[in-house]
C-alpha positions in Angstrom: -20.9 -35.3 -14.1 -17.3 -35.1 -12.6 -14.5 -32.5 -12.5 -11.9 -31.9 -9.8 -14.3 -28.6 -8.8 -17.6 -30.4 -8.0 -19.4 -27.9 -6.8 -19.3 -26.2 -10.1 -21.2 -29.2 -11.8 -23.2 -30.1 -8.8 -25.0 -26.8 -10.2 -25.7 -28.2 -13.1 -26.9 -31.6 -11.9 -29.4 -30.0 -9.2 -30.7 -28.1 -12.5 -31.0 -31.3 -14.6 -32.4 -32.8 -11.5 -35.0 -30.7 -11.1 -36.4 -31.0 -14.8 -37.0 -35.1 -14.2 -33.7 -36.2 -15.4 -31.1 -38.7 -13.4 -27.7 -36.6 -12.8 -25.3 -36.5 -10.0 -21.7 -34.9 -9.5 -18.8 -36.1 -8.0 -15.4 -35.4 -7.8 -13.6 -36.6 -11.2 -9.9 -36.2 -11.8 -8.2 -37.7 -15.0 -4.6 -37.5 -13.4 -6.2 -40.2 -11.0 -6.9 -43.3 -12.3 -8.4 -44.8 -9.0 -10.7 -41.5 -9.0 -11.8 -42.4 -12.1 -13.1 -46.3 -11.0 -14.9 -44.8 -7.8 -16.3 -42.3 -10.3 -17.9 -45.1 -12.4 -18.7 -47.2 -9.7 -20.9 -44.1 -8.7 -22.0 -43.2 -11.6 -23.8 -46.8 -12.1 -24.7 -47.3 -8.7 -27.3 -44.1 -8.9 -27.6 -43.7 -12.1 -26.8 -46.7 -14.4 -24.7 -46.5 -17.8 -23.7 -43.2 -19.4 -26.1 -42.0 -22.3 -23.4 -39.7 -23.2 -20.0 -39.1 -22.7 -18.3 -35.4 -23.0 -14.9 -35.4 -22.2 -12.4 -32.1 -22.2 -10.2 -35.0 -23.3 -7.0 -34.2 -21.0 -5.1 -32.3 -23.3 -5.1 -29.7 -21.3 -3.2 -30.6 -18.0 -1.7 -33.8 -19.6 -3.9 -35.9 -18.2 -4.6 -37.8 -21.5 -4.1 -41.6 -20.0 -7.1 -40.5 -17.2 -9.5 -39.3 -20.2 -8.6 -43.1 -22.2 -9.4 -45.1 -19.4 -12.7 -42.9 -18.4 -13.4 -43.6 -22.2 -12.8 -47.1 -21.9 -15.3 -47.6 -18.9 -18.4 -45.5 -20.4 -18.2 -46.6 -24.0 -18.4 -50.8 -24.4 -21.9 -50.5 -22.5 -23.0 -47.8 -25.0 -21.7 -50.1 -27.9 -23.7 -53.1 -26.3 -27.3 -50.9 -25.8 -26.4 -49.6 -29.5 -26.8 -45.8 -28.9 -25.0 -43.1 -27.3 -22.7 -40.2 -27.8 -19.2 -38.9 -27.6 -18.7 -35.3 -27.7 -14.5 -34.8 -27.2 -14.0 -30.8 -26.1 -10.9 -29.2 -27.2 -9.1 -27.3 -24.4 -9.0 -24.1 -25.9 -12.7 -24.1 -25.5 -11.7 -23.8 -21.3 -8.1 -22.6 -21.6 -4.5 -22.8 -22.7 -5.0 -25.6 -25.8 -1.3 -27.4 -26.2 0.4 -27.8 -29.3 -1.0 -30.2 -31.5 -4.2 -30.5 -29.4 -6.4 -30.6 -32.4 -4.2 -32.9 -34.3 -4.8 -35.8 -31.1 -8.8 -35.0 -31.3 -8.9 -35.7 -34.7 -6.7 -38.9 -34.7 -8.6 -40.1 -31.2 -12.2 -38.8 -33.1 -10.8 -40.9 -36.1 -10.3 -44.3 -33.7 -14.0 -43.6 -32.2 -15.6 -43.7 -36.1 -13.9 -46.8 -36.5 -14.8 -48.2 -33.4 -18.3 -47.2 -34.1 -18.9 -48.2 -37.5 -22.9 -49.9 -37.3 -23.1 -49.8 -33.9 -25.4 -46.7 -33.1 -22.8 -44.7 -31.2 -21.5 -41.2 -32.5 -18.7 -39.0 -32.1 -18.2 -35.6 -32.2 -15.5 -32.6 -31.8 -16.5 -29.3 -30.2 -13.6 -26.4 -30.7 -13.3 -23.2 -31.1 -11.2 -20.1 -32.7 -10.7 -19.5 -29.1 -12.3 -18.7 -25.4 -16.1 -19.4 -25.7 -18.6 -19.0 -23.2 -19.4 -22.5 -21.3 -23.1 -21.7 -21.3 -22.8 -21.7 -25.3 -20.7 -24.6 -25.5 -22.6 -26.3 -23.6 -26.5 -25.1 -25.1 -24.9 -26.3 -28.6 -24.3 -29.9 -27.2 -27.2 -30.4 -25.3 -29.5 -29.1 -28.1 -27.9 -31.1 -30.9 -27.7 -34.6 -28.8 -31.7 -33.5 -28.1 -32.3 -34.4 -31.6 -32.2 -37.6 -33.0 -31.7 -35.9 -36.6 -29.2 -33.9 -35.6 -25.2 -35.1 -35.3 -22.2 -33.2 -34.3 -19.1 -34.2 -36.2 -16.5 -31.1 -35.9 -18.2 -28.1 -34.9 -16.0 -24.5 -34.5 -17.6 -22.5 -32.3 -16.6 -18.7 -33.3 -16.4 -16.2 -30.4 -18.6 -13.2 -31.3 -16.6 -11.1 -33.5 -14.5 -12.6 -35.5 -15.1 -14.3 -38.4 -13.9 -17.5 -40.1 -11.1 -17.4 -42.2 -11.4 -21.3 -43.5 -13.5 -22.7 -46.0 -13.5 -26.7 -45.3 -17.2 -27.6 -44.8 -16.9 -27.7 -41.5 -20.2 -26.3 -39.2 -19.6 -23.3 -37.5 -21.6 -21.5 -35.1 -21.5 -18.2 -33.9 -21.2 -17.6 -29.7 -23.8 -15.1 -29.3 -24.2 -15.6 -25.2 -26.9 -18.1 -23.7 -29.7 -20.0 -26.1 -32.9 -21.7 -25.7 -32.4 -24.8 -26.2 -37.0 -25.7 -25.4 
């Protein structure tokens, strides 16, 4: 896991640690390109390829070339093994969302499925109406890529409420605050 405040994930990983899996933090930022490749070379170095990629994207601080070439390192190897995800984050989901922020997902969601097509990799959108807890966000993803029947495509998270005004088949789940996700 990477972000610019490591300590913050380095939470996270001594959690994930501690139930048997392999997961490490270090310091990630996408306006950085070289902090990117020392990223990656870590990442593999103690940990091997990425099972699964999710990505705030860099709409948010307009750091959208970073969040392309992190994407370019961690998927080709998922391509090659033939499995692995891609969950793109919308940045209303962790603050200000730009205009047109969902409009890029889409289109970069859109490139992914193409890029995909037969080769046992998925991709997925998580965004929301607005501000949604991260322990909710975060319990949705990690219980949907848990199961193999289960795939994310565009998922709305709704904070508690409101209600959705939209009727596009899209799934929609309901932030109710922390889930189980045993």
């Amino acid at each position: 896991m990477g972000t610019r405040r490591t300590h913050i994930c380095e939470r996270l990983a001594a959690r994930l640690r501690s139930e048997g899996a392999a997961a490490f933090a270090a310091h990630l930022d996408f306006a950085e390109l070289s902090s990117i490749d020392r990223f990656i070379s870590a990442a593999d170095y103690l940990i091997g390829s990425a099972d699964v990629l999710v990505s705030a994207a860099g709409l948010a601080d307009g750091s959208w070339v970073g969040a392309q070439h992190l994407a370019e390192q961690v998927i080709p190897p998922m391509i090659d093994r033939g499995r692995g995800d891609v969950v793109l984050i919308s940045p209303e989901l962790i603050g200000a969302s730009p205009a047109g922020a969902d409009r890029m997902l889409e289109a970069w969601l859109a490139g992914l499925d193409a890029e995909f097509i037969g080769s046992g990799v998925r991709a997925s959108i998580v965004r929301s109406t607005g501000q949604v807890p991260p322990d909710d966000v975060a319990c949705l993803i990690a219980t949907t890529l848990g199961s193999p029947r289960m795939h994310l495509r565009i998922v709305d998270v709704i904070p508690s409420g409101r209600e959705s005004a939209t009727s596009d088949g899209l799934t929609r789940l309901g932030s109710r605050g922390g889930c189980n996700t045993s």
